[in-house]
Structures are given as structure tokens and as C-alpha cells.
N, C-alpha and C positions, 0 to 999 in steps of 0.2 A: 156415327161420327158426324158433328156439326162442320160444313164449311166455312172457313171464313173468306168473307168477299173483300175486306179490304188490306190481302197484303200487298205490298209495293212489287214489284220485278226491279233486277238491276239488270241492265245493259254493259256489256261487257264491247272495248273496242279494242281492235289490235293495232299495234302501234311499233312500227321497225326501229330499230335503234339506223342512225344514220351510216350510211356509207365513208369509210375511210377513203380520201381519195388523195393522191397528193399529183402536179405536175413540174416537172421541170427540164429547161431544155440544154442540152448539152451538144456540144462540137463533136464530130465523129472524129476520128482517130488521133482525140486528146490536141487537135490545135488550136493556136489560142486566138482569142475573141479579140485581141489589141495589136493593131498594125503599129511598127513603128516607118515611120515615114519622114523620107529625106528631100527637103525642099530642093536642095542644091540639086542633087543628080534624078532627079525625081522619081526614085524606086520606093516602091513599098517593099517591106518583110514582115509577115507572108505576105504573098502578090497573089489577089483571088483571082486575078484574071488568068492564071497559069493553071495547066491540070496539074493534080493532087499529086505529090513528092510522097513518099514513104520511107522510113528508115529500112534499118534491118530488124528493129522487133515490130514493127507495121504500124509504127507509131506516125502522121503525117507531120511533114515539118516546111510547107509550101503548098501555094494552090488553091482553088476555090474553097469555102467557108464550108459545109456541110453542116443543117443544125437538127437532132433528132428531136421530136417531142415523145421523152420519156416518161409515161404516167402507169399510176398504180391505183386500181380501185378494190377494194376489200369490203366483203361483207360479215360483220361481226355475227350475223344470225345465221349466215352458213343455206340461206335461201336461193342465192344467184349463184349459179353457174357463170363465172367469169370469160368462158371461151363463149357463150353466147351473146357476148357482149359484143357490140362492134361500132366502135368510139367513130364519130369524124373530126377529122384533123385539119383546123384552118390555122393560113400564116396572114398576119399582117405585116406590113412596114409602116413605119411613123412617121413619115417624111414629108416634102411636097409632090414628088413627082409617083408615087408610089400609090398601097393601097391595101387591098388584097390582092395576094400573090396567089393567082390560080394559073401563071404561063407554065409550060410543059418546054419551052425552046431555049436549049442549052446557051444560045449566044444571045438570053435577054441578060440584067443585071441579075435579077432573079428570078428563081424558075422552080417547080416541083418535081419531084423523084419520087413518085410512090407516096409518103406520109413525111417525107423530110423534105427540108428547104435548101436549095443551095444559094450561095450570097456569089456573084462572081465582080462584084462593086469594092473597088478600094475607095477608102476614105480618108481624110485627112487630121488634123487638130481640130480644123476652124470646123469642120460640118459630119457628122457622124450618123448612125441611122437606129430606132429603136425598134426590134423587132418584139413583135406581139403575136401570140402563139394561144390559140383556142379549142380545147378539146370538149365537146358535144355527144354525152350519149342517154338512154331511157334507161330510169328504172324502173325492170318490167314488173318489180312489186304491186309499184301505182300509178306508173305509166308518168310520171313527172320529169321533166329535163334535167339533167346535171351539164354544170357549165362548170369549166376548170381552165384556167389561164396561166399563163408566166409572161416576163418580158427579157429583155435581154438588150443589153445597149451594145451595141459595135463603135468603134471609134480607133483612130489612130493618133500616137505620142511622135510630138516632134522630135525627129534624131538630131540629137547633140552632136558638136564637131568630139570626133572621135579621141581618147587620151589617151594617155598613156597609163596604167596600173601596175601594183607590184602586189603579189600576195604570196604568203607564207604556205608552204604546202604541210605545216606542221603546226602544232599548235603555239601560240604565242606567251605562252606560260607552262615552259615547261621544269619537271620537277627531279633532281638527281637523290636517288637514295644510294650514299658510298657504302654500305653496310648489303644491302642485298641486290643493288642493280646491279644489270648481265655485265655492263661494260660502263667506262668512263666515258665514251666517245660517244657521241651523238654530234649528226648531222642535222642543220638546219638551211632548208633547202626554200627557195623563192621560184616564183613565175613571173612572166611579163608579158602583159598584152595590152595591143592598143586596140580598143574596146573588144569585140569576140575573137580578134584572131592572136595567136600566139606568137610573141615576140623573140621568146628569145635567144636563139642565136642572132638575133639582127641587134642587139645589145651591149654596150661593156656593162659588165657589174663592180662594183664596190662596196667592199664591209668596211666597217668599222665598228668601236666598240666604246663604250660609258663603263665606268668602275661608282658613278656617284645617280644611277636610274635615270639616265639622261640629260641632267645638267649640263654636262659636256660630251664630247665625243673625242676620241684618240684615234692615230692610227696603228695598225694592226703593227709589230713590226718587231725584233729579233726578242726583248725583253717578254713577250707575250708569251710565257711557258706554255701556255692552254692552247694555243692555235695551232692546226694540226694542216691544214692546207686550206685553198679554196676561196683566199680574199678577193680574187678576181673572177670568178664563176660564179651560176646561180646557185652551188652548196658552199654551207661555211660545214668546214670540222673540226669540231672544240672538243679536247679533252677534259672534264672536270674533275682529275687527281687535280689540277693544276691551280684554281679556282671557286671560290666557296658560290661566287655570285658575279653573274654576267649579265648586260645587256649588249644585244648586237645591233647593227642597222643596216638594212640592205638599200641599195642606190643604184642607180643607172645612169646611162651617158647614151646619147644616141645620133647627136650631130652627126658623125663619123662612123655611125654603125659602131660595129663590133672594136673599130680602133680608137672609141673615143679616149681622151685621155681623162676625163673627169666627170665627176657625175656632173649632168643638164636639164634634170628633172626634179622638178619640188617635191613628186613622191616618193613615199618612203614606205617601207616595211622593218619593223623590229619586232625583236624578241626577245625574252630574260629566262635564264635558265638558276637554278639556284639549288644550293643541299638542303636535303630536308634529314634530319635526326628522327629515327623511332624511338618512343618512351623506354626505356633501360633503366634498368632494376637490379644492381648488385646484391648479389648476398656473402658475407660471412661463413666459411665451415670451417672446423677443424676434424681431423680424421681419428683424433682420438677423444672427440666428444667436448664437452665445455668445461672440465674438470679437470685440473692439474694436483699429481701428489708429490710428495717428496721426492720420493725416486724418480720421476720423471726428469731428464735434462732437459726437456725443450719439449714445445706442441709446436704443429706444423700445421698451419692454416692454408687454406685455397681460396678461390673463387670461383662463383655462376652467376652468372649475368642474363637475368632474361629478357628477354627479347619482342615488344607487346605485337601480336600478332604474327609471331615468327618461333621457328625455335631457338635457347638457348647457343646464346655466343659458341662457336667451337673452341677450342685450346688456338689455332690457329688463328684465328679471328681476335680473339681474347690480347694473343700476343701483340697481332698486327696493330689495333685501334687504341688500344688502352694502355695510359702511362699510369704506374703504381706507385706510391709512396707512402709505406704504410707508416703507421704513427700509433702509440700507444698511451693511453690514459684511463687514468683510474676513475671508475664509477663517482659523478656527487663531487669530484675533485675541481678545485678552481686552476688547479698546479697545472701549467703547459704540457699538453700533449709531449710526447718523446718519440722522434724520430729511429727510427731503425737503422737507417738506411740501406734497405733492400726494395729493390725493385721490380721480382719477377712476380709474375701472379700467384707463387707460393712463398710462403714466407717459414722459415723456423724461428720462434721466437725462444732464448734459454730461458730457463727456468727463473733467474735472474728478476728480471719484467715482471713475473706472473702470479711470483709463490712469495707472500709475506707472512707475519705474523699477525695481522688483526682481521682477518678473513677478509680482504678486501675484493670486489670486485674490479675486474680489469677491460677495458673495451680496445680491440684492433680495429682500425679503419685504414682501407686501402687508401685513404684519399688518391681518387679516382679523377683521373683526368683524357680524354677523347684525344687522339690523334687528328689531326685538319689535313689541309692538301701537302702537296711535294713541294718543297722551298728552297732553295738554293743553297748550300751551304758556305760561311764565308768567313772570314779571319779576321781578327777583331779590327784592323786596319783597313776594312770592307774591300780586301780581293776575292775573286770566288776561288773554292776550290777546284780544281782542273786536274781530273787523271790524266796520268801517263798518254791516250790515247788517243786524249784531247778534248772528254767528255766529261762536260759540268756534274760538279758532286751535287745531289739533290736528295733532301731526308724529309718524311712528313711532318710537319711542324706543330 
């Protein structure tokens, strides 16, 4: 075997793919980084100079700042042992009178606890502080330094002279379906507060109500079939048998507290409540099929009405919502439909109608009409009607 003297060698290097690493610094028990602060009475919230408040789910809600540095380093090659890592943890502040934060003495502004910062410095609009946060450790792959950083601004927002507010505890568009909602009656209920605290029993309220989406406003009062109580509380109760489409508006009075006699506040909260119709689908049957003979006196047709995403209308339901009028005409015919006049959801139609001599065909149509709200009933001289009792006659219109 001859050797050969001139092959090459290749050098082979190895090469780590980079460490994932991420930092970020977060408030300990979720409080927040922004003071609001009131010139006038000169209180911060949160106040860092107070020891740390806690809820009942241990959540802080007052008290010095606490800020952890949270970081993550991962190694995609699966080389390093993460628990032999052991990061250092520096704070800064960005300030004038500041630096590095290495005091340990609880009654400086700020001070260290272990690897966290605490902030015991309130601040205001005009001068806030940015803190700077640096995490330092080796990677014992190649012995090289990782540096990993965040910042974090602190500051406080001037507090506004406190107002007054009104808010819907419901939603402000709401939608009535009279065909399968539980009930006609829904309540729309309001709150009141001047800024975080709650007002209202210290309150009068007042409703009123628009029939044209705000243009105007009316007051509530005996003509209002739909109003069920509550024009002077924070719930209004609106029946909508009574009513295809509402908007309300809620108002407050507070001169007087609770005895004011008129709203005294430009806010306002409304709301619109209104029917909505599901797609319905009448059908056509007859019970002895679509063929009439001689002997036959009469076919007796019905109806089913479906219902999109629902089941079929009941007999009940059928009765309740839908007015019938049914009408007969001959197939290709320009000749005016012919009234029956019957009106229940089944009809017998005689043989009459059905059965000629040139084979014609014949089409029944319910013409089909929806029942709407409760309406008053009245006499052509517009008295209403009045039981015995003393209780207004009222039919769906």
C-alpha cells in the first residue's frame, strides 16, 4: 500500500447553540407600579411608606413597593445544570440622589431583602424614579459572562377632584325574544359612585324613557303599560309584553342626598331593550294528502311552523302568536285570491274550492300574520275598555 503525504485534515469546532434567557421584573403580591397622588390632602394610594396591606386572597393592596427580579435561563443543549447556576442580582435607581441600591436598612427609601428591592419612596406627577435591575451569571460551557437587564418606571398620576359616576350593572343592549324568553320582565339595575366609593343610598334616582332612541326623553307615568316599578330606585322593572322597543335613562340628584327632588348631575346612564323575531318557516299540510276526489266533501288542512334553532311552534304557541287568514287561489291564475274566512290554524276547505273540471291546480295560504305586545282595547270613540272590576281590557295587537 502506497501512502499518500498530501491529504488535508479537517478540524472540527464545537459550538453551543446560545442560552435562552429572558428577565423581567414584577411587583410582589400583584401591586401596582402607579401611585395615584392627591396634591390637595397630600395622600398617596398605595402609600410605600406604610407596611404591606393584604387582602383576603393575599393579594397586597397598600404599603411599601416590593420588586422581584424574575428570570429564566434555558439551555437548548441540555449541558448546564440550571440549579448550579447562581445568578447576582443588582438594583439600580435612575435618579439624582440614588444609585446602586445595596442598603439592607428598612427605614432608608430603598433597601434589599435577599434578591428583591423594596421602594419605601412615594412619588408624585412632577418626578418619578426608573428603576434598573441587572442579573450577572457564568457560562461554565466557556466561562463567558451573561448580563440580562429590565427597567421599570415608577411614577404617580395626579388625582382628579373626585365625580360622580353612574353605571349599568347590565348590559346596555339588551335583547327580548317573546317566543322563547323565560319572562317578559327584566330589570335594569344602575350604580353610583363618586370615584371608588359607593354611592348609593346617599342618592335620589330618576328614570325616564325615549320611544324615538333618544331624541327625546318622557316621563315615566300611568300611560306606560311596560313600567312595572322602580322609577325612583337604582332598578327600573320593565315588562316587554307591553313594548316592542325601549330606551331608558338613569339620573341622580344629590344636593339633598337621598331627598333630592331632581336630577343635579349631567351624568347619565342608558339603556335599550328591544324584540328580536327568530326566522319562522310555515308549512302547508293536509291530513288526507294533496288530492281531492269526488266523493270527498272537504280537505282539512293544518299547520307547522318551524322554528330556526328551536323546536317547532307548539299548538299552544301556534294559537297564542299567530293570526290566520287563509285565502285560496288557483295555480298560474291572475283571478284574486278567495278568502275563506276561517281563522283557526286548521281549516276545512269544501269540496267546492277544490274539485273542478279542467284539472286545475289549487294553492291554500294561511296568510300569516305575528301577534305584537298587549294594547289596550278601545271603542271606536277612543274610550278604553274597563271590566267590571275596574281593570283595563288589554289584547296583543
Amino acid at each position: 500500500m502506497k501512502r499518500l503525504n498530501n491529504s488535508q485534515p479537517l478540524s472540527v469546532t464545537m459550538t453551543f447553540r446560545p442560552l435562552t434567557t429572558v428577565l423581567r421584573i414584577e411587583p410582589l403580591g400583584n401591586l401596582s407600579t402607579t401611585q395615584f397622588y392627591s396634591q390637595a390632602a397630600l395622600e398617596w394610594f398605595p402609600d410605600h411608606t406604610k407596611t404591606p396591606v393584604f387582602d383576603e386572597n393575599g393579594h397586597q393592596t397598600d404599603g411599601t413597593l416590593r420588586l422581584h427580579a424574575n428570570y429564566f435561563i434555558q439551555d437548548e443543549d441540555g449541558l448546564i445544570d440550571m440549579a448550579d447556576l447562581s445568578p447576582q442580582v443588582f438594583w439600580y435607581i435612575d435618579d439624582a440622589e440614588s444609585g446602586q441600591v445595596t442598603d439592607t436598612d428598612p427605614t432608608k427609601d430603598f433597601y434589599i431583602v435577599g434578591r428583591d428591592l423594596y421602594v419605601r419612596k412615594n412619588f408624585t406627577h412632577l418626578a418619578g424614579a426608573k428603576v434598573y435591575c441587572e442579573v450577572r451569571v457564568t457560562d461554565p460551557r466557556n466561562s463567558q459572562p451573561i448580563v440580562l437587564s429590565d427597567t421599570l418606571q415608577l411614577n404617580a398620576v395626579l388625582k382628579a377632584k373626585e365625580q360622580y359616576s353612574i353605571s349599568l350593572l347590565c348590559d346596555k343592549t339588551l335583547k327580548h325574544y317573546p317566543l322563547h324568553a323565560a319572562s317578559p320582565i327584566y330589570d335594569i339595575e344602575a350604580e353610583c359612585r363618586k370615584g371608588a366609593i359607593l354611592y348609593d343610598d346617599r342618592v335620589a334616582w330618576f328614570w325616564d324613557y325615549s320611544d324615538n332612541m333618544g331624541q327625546t326623553w318622557k316621563t315615566i307615568d300611568a300611560s306606560c303599560l311596560w313600567y312595572v316599578s322602580g322609577k325612583n330606585t337604582k332598578k327600573l322593572r320593565v315588562d316587554m309584553d307591553y313594548i316592542e322597543s325601549l330606551m331608558v335613562r338613569c339620573r341622580i340628584g344629590v344636593t339633598n342626598g337621598a331627598q333630592t327632588a331632581a336630577p343635579d348631575v349631567n351624568n347619565e346612564a342608558t339603556a335599550s331593550i328591544a324584540w328580536r323575531w327568530p326566522k319562522l318557516n310555515a308549512q302547508v299540510f293536509s291530513y288526507g294528502g294533496d288530492r281531492i276526489f269526488a266523493e270527498n266533501a272537504s280537505m282539512r288542512f293544518g299547520l307547522i311552523v318551524h322554528c330556526q334553532k328551536h323546536n317547532d311552534l307548539t299548538t299552544a304557541e301556534k294559537k297564542h302568536w299567530l293570526l290566520t287568514s287563509w285565502v285560496i287561489r288557483k295555480q298560474g291564475s291572475s283571478a284574486s285570491p278567495v278568502f275563506l274566512n276561517k281563522h283557526d290554524l286548521e281549516v276545512d276547505v269544501p269540496q267546492s274550492y277544490l274539485f273542478g273540471q279542467n284539472l286545475e291546480k289549487f294553492i291554500l295560504d294561511p296568510n300569516l300574520g305575528m301577534r305584537g305586545v298587549y294594547d289596550i282595547v278601545g271603542l271606536s270613540g277612543g274610550d278604553e275598555i274597563e271590566l267590571s272590576f275596574g281593570q283595563t281590557f288589554a289584547i296583543r295587537s
